[in-house]
N, C-alpha and C positions, 0 to 999 in steps of 0.2 A: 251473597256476592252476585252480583249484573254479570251474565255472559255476553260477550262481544259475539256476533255473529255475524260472517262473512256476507255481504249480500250486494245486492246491482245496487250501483252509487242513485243517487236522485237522479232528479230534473238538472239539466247544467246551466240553470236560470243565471242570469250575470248582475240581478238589479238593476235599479234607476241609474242615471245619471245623474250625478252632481255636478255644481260648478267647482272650475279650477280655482284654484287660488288667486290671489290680484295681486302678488308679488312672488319673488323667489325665496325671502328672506335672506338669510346668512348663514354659513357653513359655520359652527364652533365647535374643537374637540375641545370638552373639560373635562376634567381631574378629578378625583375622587373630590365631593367637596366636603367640607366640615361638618359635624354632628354624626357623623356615621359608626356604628360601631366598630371597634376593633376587627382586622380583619378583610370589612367590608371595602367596598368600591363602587362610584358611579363614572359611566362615560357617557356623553352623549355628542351624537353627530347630527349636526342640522341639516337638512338636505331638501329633499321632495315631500312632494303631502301624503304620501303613507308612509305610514312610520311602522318601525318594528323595536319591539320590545323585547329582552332577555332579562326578569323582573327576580330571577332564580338565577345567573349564571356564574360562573367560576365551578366550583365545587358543591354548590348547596344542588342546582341539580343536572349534572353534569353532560356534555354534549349542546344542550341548548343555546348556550353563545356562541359556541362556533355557528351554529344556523344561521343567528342573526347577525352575527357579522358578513357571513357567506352571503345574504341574500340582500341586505344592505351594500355591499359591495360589487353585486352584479348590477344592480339597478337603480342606483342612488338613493335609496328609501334615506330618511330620515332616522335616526338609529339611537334607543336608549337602553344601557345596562346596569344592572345594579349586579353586585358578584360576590361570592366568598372568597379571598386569596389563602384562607388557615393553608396550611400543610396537612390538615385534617380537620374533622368536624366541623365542617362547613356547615350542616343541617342547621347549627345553632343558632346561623345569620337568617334563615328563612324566615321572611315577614308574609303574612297573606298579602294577596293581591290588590287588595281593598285598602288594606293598610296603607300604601305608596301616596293613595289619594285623599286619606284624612292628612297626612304631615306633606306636600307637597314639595320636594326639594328644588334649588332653584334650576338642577339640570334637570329633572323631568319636566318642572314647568317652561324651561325652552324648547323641549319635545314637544308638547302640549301647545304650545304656541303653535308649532307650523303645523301639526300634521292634521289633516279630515279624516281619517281612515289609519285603525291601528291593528296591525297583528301579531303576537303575544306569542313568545314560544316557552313552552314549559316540557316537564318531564315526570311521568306517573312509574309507579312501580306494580302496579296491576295485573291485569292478565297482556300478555308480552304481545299477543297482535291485538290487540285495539288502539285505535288513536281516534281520538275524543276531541272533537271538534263544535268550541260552546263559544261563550259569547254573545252579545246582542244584534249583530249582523248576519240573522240568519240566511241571509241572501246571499249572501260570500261563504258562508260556511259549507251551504251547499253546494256551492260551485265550485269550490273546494276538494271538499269529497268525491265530487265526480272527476276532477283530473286528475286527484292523485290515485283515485280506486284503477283509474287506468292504467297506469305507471306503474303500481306498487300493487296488485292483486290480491297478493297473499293477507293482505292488514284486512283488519276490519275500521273503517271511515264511518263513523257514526256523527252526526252532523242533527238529529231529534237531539232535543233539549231533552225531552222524558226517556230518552235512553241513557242519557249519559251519568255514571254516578254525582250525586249530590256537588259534592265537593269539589268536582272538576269540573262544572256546568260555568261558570265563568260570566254571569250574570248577573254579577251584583253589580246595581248602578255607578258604585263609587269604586269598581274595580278599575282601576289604570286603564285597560285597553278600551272601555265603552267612554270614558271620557269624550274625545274628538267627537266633532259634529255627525260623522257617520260610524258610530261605535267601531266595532269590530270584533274580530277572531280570535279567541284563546283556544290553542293547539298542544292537545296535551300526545306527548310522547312517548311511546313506550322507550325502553333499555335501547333495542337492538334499531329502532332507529336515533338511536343518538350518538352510532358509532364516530372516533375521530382520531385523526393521524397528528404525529406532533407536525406542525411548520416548519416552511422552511427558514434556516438562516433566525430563529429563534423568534419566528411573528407566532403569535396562536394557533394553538389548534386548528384543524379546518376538519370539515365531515365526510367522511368515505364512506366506502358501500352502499345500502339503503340508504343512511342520512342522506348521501350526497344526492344523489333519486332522490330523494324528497327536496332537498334542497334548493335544486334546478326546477321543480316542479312548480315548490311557492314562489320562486323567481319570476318562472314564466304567470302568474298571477298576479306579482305584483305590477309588472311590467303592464302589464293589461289595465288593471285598476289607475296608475300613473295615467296614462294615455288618456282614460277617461278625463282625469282631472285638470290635463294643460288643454285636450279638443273643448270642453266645456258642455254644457247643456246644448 
């Protein structure tokens, strides 16, 4: 087993810029759509050019769509979820990451339409302070790790590909979140940051304590990253 070890975040490089988009496109919420297993669910929300993924949420692994909604709705990200709604054994619905993008459905393919820039929120069961930061956007990953290592001290933010176990490295080309023109970040979570409070007035879950710290943290990241992409090159 890979131990996580606490240590000074990177360089807080930010990357290139890229160009903005040449339109806004369209907002659409859709509905679970057909072919899905029992159980399952898709949502997606069209929005801005980064896009956030919850590719595990409901119950298969738990806490993570509350993030991505949270952080989708602070900043307008672009927003796609695939979910378990069982009453139990949600694990069953879990497809690899990879998998999303051999069968493409047609709501991830309208996420895929708008967004340059993706960030993937998952949830490990590992050693409880590491958060594993993979993906092909090593440039945001790092910069990543450096706001939240500020924020959130106590984690260990690992952001090296060859540190992160195998299976959590998030690299696979046809993984969902490297799609878009400037791949992006899969953020894998431990337990205790994917704490959540039921909502109000019966909307979903939302995330407290550290989640919520973290939360605010990839907020203020994506907010950054947007800015890049409507100022332009």
């Amino acid at each position: 087993m890979r131990v996580c070890r606490k240590r000074a975040p990177p360089s807080k490089a930010t990357g290139k810029k890229t160009p903005c988009m040449s339109s806004m496109g369209r907002d659409n919420d859709t509905p679970a759509s057909s072919g899905l297993a029992a159980g399952a669910s898709e949502l997606v929300h069209v929005a801005g050019p980064v896009g956030i993924l919850a590719l595990h949420g409901g119950g298969i692994e738990p806490g993570t769509e509350a993030i991505a909604r949270f952080v989708a709705r602070e900043t307008g990200a672009s927003l796609y979820i695939y979910a378990g709604r069982l009453p139990r054994e949600n694990l069953r619905l879990h497809r690899p990451s990879h998998s999303a993008a051999s069968e493409i459905s047609p709501p991830l393919q309208q996420f895929l339409n708008r967004v340059r820039l993706a960030i993937s929120i998952h949830g490990h069961n590992r050693n409880k302070d590491c958060v594993y930061l993979g993906g092909l956007n090593d440039a945001l990953a790092a910069r990543l790790a450096a706001v939240a290592w500020d924020a959130l001290p106590r984690y260990g933010w690992i952001s090296d590909p060859v540190a992160i176990p195998l299976g959590l490295r998030g690299r696979h080309p046809r993984n969902a979140v490297n799609l878009p023109l400037d791949r992006g970040v899969q953020i894998e979570l431990p337990r205790s940051l994917r704490g959540t409070r039921t909502g109000a007035e019966g909307r979903p879950p939302e995330p407290t304590g550290d989640a919520l710290v973290f939360a605010q943290v990839l907020s203020r990241l994506v907010k950054e990253a947007t800015a890049v992409y409507w100022r332009g090159p």
